[in-house]
Every structure is written in C-alpha cells, then in structure tokens.
GULOTOR-50728 format. One line per 5 residues: number of its first residue (from 1); their letters; for each residue x, y, z of N, C-alpha, C. Coordinates in steps of 0.1 Angstrom, whole numbers. Each point is the difference from the previous one (the first is absolute). Layout:
// residues N
NUM> a> X,Y,Z,X,Y,Z,X,Y,Z ~ ... $
***
This chain:
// residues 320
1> xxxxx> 62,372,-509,13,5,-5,9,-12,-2 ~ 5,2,-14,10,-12,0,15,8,-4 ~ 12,-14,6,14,3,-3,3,13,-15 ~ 7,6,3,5,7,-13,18,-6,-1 ~ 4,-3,10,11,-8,-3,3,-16,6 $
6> xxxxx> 5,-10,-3,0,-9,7,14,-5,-4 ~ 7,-1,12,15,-5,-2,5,-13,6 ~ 11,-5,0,7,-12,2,13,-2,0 ~ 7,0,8,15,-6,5,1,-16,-6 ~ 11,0,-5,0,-18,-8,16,-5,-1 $
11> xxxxx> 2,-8,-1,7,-11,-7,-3,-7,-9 ~ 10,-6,-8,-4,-11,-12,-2,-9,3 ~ -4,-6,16,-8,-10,1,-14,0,2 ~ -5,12,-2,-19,6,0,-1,-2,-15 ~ 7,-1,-11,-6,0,-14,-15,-5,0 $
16> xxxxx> 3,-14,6,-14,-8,-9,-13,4,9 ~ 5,6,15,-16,8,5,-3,14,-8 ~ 6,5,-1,1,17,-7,-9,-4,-11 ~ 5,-9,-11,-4,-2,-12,-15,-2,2 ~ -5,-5,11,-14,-1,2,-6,14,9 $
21> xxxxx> 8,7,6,-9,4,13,3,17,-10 ~ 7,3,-8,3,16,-3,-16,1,-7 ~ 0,-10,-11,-13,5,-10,-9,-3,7 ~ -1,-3,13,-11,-6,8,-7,12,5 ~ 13,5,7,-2,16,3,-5,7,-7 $
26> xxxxx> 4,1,-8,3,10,-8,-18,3,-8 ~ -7,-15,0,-12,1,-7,-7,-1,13 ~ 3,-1,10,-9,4,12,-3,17,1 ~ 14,2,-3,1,19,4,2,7,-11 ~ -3,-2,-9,4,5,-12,6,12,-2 $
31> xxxxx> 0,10,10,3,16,-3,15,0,5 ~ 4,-11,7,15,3,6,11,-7,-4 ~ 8,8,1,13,-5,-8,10,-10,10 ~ 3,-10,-6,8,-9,7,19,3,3 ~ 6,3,5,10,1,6,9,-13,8 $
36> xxxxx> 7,-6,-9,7,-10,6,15,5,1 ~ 8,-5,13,16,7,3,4,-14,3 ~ 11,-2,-10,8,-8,-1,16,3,1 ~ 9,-7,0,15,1,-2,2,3,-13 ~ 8,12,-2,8,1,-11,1,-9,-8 $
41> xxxxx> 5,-4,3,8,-17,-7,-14,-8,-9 ~ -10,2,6,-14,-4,-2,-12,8,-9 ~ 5,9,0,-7,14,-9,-5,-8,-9 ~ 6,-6,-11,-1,0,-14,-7,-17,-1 ~ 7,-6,15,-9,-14,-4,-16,3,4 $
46> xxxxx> -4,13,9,-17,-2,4,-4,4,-13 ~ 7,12,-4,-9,3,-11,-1,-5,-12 ~ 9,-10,-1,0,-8,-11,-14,-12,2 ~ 1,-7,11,-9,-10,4,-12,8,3 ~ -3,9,5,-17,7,1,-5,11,-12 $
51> xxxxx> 13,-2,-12,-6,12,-10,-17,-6,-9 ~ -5,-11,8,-15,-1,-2,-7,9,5 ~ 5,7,12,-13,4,9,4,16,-5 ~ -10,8,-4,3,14,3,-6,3,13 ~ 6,18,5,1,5,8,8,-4,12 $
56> xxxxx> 14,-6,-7,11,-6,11,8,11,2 ~ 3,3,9,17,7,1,7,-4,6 ~ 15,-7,-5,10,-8,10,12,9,4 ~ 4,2,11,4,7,4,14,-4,10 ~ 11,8,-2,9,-5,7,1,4,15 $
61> xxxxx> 3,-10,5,0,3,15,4,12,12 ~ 16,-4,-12,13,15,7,-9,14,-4 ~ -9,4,-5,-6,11,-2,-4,2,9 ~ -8,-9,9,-4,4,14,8,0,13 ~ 11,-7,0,12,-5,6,8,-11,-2 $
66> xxxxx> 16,4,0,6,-13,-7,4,-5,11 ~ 0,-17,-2,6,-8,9,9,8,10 ~ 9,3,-9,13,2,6,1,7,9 ~ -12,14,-1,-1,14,6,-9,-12,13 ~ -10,-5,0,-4,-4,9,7,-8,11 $
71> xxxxx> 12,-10,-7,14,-10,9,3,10,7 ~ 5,17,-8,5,5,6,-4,9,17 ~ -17,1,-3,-6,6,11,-1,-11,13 ~ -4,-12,-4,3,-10,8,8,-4,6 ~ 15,3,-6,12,-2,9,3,16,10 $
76> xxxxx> -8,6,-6,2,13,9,-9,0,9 ~ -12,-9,3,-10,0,7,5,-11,8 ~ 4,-8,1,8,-13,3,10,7,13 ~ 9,10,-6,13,6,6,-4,7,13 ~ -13,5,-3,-9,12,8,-5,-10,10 $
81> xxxxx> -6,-9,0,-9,-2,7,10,-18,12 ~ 13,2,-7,8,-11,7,-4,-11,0 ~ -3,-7,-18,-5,-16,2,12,0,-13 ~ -1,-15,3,4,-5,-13,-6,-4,-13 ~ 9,8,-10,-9,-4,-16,-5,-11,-2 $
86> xxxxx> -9,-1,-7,-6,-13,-4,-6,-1,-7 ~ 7,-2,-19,-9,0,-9,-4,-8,-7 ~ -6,-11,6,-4,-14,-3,-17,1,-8 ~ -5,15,10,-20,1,-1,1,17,-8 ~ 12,3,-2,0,16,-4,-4,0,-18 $
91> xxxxx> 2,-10,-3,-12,4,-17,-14,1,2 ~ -6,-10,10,-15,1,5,-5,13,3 ~ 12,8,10,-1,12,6,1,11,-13 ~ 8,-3,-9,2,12,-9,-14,-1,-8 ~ -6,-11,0,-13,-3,-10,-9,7,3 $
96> xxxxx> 1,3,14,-12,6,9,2,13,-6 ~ 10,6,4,2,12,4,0,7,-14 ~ 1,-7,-14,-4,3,-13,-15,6,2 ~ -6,-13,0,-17,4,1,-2,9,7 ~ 3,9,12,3,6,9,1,14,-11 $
101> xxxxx> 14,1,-2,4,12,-7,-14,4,-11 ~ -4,-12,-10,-9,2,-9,-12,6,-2 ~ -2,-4,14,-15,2,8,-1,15,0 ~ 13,6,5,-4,13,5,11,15,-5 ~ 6,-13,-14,4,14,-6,-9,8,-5 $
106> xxxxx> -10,0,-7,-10,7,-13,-1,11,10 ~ 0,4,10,-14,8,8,2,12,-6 ~ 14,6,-5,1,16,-6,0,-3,-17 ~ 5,-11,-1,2,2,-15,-6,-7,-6 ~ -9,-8,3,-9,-9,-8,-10,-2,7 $
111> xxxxx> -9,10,10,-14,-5,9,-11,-7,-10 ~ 0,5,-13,-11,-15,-4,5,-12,-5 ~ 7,-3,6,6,-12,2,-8,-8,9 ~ -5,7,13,-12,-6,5,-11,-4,2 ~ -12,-8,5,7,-10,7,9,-13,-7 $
116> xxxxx> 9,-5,8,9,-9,-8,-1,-14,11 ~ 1,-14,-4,-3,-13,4,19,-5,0 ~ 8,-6,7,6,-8,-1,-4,-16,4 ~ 3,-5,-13,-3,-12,1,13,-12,-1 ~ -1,-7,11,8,-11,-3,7,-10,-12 $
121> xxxxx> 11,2,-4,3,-6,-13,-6,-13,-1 ~ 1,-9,12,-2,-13,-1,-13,-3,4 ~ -10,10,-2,-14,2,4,-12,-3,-11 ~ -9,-2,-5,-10,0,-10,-10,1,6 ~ -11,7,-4,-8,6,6,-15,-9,-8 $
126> xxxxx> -9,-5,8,-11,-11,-3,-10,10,-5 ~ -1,10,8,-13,12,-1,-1,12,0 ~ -5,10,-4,-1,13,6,4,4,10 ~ 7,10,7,4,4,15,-8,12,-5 ~ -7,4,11,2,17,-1,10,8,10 $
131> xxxxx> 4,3,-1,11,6,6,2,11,10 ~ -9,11,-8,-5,13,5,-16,-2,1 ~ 3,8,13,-18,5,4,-3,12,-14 ~ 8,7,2,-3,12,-6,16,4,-6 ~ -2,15,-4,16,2,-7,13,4,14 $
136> xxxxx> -9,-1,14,13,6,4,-1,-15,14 ~ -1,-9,-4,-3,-9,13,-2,-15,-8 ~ 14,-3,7,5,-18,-5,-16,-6,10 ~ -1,-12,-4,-9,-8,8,12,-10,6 ~ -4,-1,12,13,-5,14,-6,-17,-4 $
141> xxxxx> 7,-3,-10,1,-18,2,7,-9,13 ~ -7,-10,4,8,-12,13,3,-8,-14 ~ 18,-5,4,-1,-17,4,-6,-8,6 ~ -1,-15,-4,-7,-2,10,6,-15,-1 ~ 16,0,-2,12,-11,0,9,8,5 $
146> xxxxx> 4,10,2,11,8,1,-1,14,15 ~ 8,-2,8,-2,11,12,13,-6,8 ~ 11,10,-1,11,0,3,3,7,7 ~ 5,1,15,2,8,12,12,12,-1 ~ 6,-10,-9,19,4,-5,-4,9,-9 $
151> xxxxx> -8,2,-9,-3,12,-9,-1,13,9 ~ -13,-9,9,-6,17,9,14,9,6 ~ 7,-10,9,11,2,7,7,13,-9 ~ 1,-1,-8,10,7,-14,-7,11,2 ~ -14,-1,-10,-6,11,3,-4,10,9 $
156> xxxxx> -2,-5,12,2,7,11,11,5,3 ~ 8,3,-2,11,9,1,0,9,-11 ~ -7,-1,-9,-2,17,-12,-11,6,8 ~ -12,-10,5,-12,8,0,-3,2,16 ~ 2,-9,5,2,0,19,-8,-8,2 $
161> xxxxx> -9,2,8,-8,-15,6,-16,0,-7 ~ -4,-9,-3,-11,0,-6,-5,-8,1 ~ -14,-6,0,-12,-9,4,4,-9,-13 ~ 4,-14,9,-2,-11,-14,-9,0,-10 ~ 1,-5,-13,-10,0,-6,-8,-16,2 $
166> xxxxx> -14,-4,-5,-2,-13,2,4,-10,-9 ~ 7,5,-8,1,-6,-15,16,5,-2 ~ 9,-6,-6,12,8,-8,-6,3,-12 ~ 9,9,-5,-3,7,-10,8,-6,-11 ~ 8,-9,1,5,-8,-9,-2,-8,-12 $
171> xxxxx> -11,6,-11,-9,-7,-7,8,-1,-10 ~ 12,2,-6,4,0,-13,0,12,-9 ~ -2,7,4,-4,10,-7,-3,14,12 ~ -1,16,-5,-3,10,7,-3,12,-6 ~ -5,5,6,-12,10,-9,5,16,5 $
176> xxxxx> -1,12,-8,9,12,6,-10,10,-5 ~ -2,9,2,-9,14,-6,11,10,7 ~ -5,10,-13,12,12,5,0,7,19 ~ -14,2,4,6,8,13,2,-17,4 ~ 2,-9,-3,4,-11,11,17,-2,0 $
181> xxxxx> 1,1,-15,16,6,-5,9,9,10 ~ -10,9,0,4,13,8,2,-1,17 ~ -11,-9,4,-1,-1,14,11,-9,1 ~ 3,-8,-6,15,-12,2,8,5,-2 ~ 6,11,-10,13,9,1,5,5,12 $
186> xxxxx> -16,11,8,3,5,11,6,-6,12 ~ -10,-12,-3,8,-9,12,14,1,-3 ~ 4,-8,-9,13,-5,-3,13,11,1 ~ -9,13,-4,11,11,4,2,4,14 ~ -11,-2,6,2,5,17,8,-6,11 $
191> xxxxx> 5,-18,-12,4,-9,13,16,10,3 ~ 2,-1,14,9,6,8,16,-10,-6 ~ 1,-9,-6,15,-2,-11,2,2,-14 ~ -14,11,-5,3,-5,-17,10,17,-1 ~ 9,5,10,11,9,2,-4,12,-10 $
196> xxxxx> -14,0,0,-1,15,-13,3,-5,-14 ~ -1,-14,-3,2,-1,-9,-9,5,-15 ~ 4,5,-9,-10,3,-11,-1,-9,-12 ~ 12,-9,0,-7,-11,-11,-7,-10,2 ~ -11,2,-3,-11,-5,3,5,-18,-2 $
201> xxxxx> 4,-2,-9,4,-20,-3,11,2,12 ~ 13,7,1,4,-1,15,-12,-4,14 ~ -6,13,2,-10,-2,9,-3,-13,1 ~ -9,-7,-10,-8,-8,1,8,-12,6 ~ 15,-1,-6,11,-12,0,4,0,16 $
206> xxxxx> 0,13,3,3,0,16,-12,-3,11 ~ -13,2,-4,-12,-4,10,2,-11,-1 ~ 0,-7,-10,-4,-16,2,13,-6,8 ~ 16,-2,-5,11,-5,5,-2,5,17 ~ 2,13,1,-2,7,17,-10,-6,9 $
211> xxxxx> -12,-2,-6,-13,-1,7,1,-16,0 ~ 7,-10,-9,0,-10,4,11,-6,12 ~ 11,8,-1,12,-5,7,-5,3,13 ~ -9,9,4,-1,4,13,-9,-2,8 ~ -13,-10,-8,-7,-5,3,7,-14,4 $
216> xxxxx> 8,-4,-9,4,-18,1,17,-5,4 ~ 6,19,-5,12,-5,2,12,-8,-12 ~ -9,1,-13,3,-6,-10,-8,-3,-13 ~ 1,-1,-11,-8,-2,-12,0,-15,-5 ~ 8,-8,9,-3,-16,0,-17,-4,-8 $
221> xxxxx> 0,-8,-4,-16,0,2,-9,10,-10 ~ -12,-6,2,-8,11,-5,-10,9,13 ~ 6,12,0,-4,8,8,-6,13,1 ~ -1,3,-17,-11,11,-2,-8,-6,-9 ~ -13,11,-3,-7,-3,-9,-5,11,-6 $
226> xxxxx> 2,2,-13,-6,14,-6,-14,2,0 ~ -2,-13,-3,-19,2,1,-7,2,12 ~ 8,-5,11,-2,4,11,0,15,3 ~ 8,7,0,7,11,-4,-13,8,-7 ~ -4,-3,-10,-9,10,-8,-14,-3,3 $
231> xxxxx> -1,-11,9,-10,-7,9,-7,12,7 ~ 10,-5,7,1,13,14,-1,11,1 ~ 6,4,-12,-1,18,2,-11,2,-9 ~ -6,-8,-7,-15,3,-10,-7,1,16 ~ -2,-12,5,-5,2,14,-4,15,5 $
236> xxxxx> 16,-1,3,1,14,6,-3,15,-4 ~ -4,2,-9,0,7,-10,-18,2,-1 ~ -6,-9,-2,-12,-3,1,-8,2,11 ~ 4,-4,9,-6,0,18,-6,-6,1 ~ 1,-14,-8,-12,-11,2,14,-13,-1 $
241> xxxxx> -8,-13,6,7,-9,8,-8,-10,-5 ~ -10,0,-9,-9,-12,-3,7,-4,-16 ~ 5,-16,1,8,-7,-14,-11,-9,-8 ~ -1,-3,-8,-8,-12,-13,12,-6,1 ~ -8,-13,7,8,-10,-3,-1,-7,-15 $
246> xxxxx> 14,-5,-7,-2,-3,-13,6,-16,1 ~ -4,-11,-11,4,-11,0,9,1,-8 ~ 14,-6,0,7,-4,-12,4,-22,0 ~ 10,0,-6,1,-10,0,17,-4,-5 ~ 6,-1,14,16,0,1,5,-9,5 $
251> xxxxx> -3,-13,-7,9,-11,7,13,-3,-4 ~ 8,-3,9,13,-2,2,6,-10,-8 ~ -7,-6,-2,1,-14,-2,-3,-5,-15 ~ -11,13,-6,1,-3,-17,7,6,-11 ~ 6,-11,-2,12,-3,-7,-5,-6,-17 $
256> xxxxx> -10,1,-7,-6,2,-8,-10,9,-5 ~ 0,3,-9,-10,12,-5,-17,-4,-4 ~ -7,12,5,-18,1,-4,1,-5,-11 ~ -11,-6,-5,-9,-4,-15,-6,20,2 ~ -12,2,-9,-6,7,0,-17,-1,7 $
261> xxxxx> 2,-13,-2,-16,-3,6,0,-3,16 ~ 14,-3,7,7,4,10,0,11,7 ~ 7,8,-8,-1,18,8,-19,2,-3 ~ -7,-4,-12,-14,5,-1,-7,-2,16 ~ 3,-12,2,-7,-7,11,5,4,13 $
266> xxxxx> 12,5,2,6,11,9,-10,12,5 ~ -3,7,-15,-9,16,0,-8,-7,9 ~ -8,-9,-7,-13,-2,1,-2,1,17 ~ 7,-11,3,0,-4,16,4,19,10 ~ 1,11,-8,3,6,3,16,3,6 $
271> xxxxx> 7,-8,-7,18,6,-1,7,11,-7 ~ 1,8,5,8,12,-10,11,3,-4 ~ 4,-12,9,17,2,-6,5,-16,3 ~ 6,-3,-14,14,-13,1,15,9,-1 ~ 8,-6,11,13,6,-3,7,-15,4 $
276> xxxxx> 9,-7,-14,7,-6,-1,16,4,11 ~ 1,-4,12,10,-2,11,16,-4,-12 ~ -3,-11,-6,9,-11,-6,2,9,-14 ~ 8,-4,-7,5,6,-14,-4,-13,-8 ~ -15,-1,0,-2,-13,-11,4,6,-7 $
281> xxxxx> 1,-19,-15,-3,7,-14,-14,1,-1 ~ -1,7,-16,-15,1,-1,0,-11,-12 ~ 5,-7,-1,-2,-7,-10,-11,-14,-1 ~ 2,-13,-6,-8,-6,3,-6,-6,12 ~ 8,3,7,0,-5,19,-7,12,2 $
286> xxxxx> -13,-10,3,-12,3,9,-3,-6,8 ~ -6,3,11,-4,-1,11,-15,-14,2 ~ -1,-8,3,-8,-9,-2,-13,5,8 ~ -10,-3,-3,-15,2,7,4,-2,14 ~ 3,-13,4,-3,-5,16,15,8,7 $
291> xxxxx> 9,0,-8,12,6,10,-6,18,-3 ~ -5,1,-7,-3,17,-1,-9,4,12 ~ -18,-10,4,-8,1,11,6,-5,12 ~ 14,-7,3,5,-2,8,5,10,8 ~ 12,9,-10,7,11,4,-6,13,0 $
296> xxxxx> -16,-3,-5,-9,13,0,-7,3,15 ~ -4,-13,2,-7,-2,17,14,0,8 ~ 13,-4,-1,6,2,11,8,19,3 ~ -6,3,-11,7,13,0,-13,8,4 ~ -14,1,-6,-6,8,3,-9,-3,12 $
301> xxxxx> -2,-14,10,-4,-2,9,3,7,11 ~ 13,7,4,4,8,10,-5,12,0 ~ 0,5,-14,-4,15,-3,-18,0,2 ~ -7,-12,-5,-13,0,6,-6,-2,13 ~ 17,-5,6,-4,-1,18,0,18,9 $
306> xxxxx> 9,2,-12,3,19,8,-13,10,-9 ~ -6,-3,-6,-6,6,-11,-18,2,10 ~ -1,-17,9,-11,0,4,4,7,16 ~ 11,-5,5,3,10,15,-1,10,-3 ~ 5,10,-11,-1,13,-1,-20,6,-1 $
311> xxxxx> -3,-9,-9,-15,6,-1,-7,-8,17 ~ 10,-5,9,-10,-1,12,1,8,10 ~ 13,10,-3,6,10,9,-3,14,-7 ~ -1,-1,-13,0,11,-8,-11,-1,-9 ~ -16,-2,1,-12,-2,-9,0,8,-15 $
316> xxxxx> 8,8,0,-4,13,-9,13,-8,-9 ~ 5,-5,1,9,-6,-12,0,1,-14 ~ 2,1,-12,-5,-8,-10,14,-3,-9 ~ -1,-13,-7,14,-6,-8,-2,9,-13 ~ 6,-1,-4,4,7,-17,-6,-11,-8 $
***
C-alpha cells in the first residue's frame, strides 16, 4: 500500500530541497497527491517556483489555523496554567500543530485521502520507504540519531504512561492510515483539558501548548514532537512495540549541497534519507569527496553503533 496523500509544512527557505524531493516523491508514489501549506504571503511564490511538478497543491496555512487564532490559544493557555508567555519557539510549535490538524482533518470528509505520509520540507528521500504494512497499519519506523526524553514527557500527559520506545520516532517524516487517524482523535478528545471543545484545529492547538507546559512548565525549547506523537499512538493503536530502524543522514555541520553521485552512493550504502539541517544554496557549492566521507562517517558511525546494540538486544531487527 502506498501514500494517497503526502504533505509538507514549509518556508521559503526549503525551495531548493522541495525542488528535488516533491518529484522525487511524487515518482516514487505516483497515485498521491502532494499537499504543501505555506503562508499566505507565500501562496503564489510556491506555486510559481514548483509549476514544473504536477500533482502539487499549495495551500494556505490559516485554513487550518491562523497564527493569530493559535497566539491567541496560547496566551489563554499561558493564563490557565500560570507561566509566563514565551514566544521566542511558538512558530516551531504552530508548524507542528499544522501537520497535526492536516493529518486528521479528512476522516469525515475526505477518508480516501488515506493513507497519507508527512514528509519533512528540508527532507529528500534516497529510496523507497514503504510505509504501510497494509491499508490500515503505518510500519513503526526507529531513529537511530534522534530519542528525546522531553518529547515523551509531553506526550505522556495526552496518553499516560507508556513503555519507552527503543528508537524515537523522529525520522523526518510520519505515516497515518485512517483507523490510525481515528485512534489519535480519540485520544486527543478524551484528554481531561481539551474543555469539550469541538473545533477540532482548536483541540489539536490546546493538546500540544497544555500537554507541553505541564510536563516542563514552559514551551522554551523544543519540547514536543509530532512524529513522536503519531509515533506513539500508531504504536498504540497497533498493539505491537517492535520499530525498523532506518538510516538517514543529518549532519549538522553540512553546510553545502549533494552532487548526485553523492546522494546515489548514500542509497547504495543503504541511506534513505538526507535532510539538509543548514539552508544551503544549491548552487555551484558542492560538497567535496573527502569533506563529504568525512561528515558521512562522523554522522552515521553512531547510528551504526546503536543499529548493532539494537540487533544484540533485539535479533529480529531489520533496517529499511
């Protein structure tokens, strides 16, 4: 089973990954339609710059919630909970809570809409993912650079207490099928602050801001994670607790763009994902041979140190 939709939260500094990773998608999955949500203000420059690729739809953000409406839940969640505002990390937070809303509007008025993939704007994808087992069951991908305590923290206050995972779920990307849609609403409606609320983009704006302040006290920082979030409850939803660990390749530190025979030699070695950290250009600054196997061993040596402890604790493993 492959995506029927695959979407993306952006700024105008993802241009030069998009321009690679949409048609990338897009000829990986061919049956699904792409969905990018941008700013207003921004509407007319995506579609102007990606009117190469068909099966785009750029979409404005305030459809799903506007800034403003969201400032505004957060200073009421702020008031509630007796901390002080702080909206230094609150665009990061509204970015979330987009993908969030997107995820799990369709379920009455557009169910073949699913399954649907959110993928990282600043993401490009080396290879095939499969995503789904089947049509009603995401396949539970590990990080295996990424496992953040401060995410769980969050989440555990929508969902209660729950058995770590061995892996974060933090891969760049997240995978949704409709009863998984369904099973994440329920949660999200039963938490004991969402006050009966029925707008669903409300709802979603108040789990995340609530569930983070009261885990940490504050939205300083990065303290939720959506993919975590759709992690978890695919998990839960599933009754199975076994993750595929997957390799990507996210160094911090590169500050130049792939060749093509670069990301080829990526697949090969079995990488499935580059996500540019930095807002290179893509222009003629590239990345040299020796500084490229430099920053490739220092980034994916860790992930092959946790890759082999998992298969010595967990034999049944397999990477993507």
């Amino acid at each position: 089973m492959n995506p029927k939709s695959i979407f993306s939260v952006s700024l105008k500094g993802n241009i030069e990954t998009l321009r690679i990773s949409i048609p990338t998608l897009l000829k990986l999955y061919p049956d699904a339609t792409y969905y990018l949500i941008v700013r207003k203000e921004d509407v007319l420059y995506f579609e102007s710059e990606l009117k190469f690729c068909t099966g785009v739809v750029v979409i404005d953000e305030a459809s799903l919630i506007s800034y403003e409406d969201f400032l505004a839940t957060y200073h009421a969640v702020a008031l509630l909970n007796e901390v002080r505002p702080h909206e230094k990390r609150l665009r990061w937070y509204y970015q979330q809570v987009l993908k969030i809303i997107f995820a799990l509007q369709f379920q009455e008025c557009s169910p073949e809409k699913y399954p649907m993939v959110m993928f990282d704007a600043d993401t490009i994808p080396l290879k095939k993912i499969k995503f789904f087992n089947d049509g009603n069951q995401s396949v539970l991908y590990g990080s295996l650079s990424e496992c953040h305590e401060d995410y769980f923290k969050s989440i555990e206050c929508l969902f209660g207490s729950f058995e770590r995972p061995a892996m974060g779920f933090t891969t760049q990307f997240f995978s949704v099928t409709l009863p998984e849609s369904l099973h994440l609403k329920k949660i999200l409606s039963s938490c004991d602050f969402n006050n009966d609320e029925t707008n669903l983009s409300l709802l979603i704006a108040r789990a995340v801001l609530i569930s983070t302040i009261r885990a940490h006290g504050t939205i300083e920082g990065s303290k939720f994670s959506e993919q975590e979030l759709f992690g978890l409850s695919n998990r839960s939803c599933s009754g199975s607790i076994d993750q595929k660990p997957i390799f990507s390749f996210r160094s911090w530190i590169l500050s130049k763009s792939l060749s093509r025979v670069q990301m080829r030699l990526l697949a090969i070695l079995g990488i499935a994902l580059l996500t540019y950290e930095k807002r290179c250009a893509f222009d003629s600054r590239r990345l040299g041979f020796v500084d490229f196997l430099r920053i490739l061993i220092g980034d994916i040596r860790p992930q092959i140190k946790k890759y082999v402890d998992l298969r010595i604790s967990k034999p049944h493993l397999n990477k993507v």
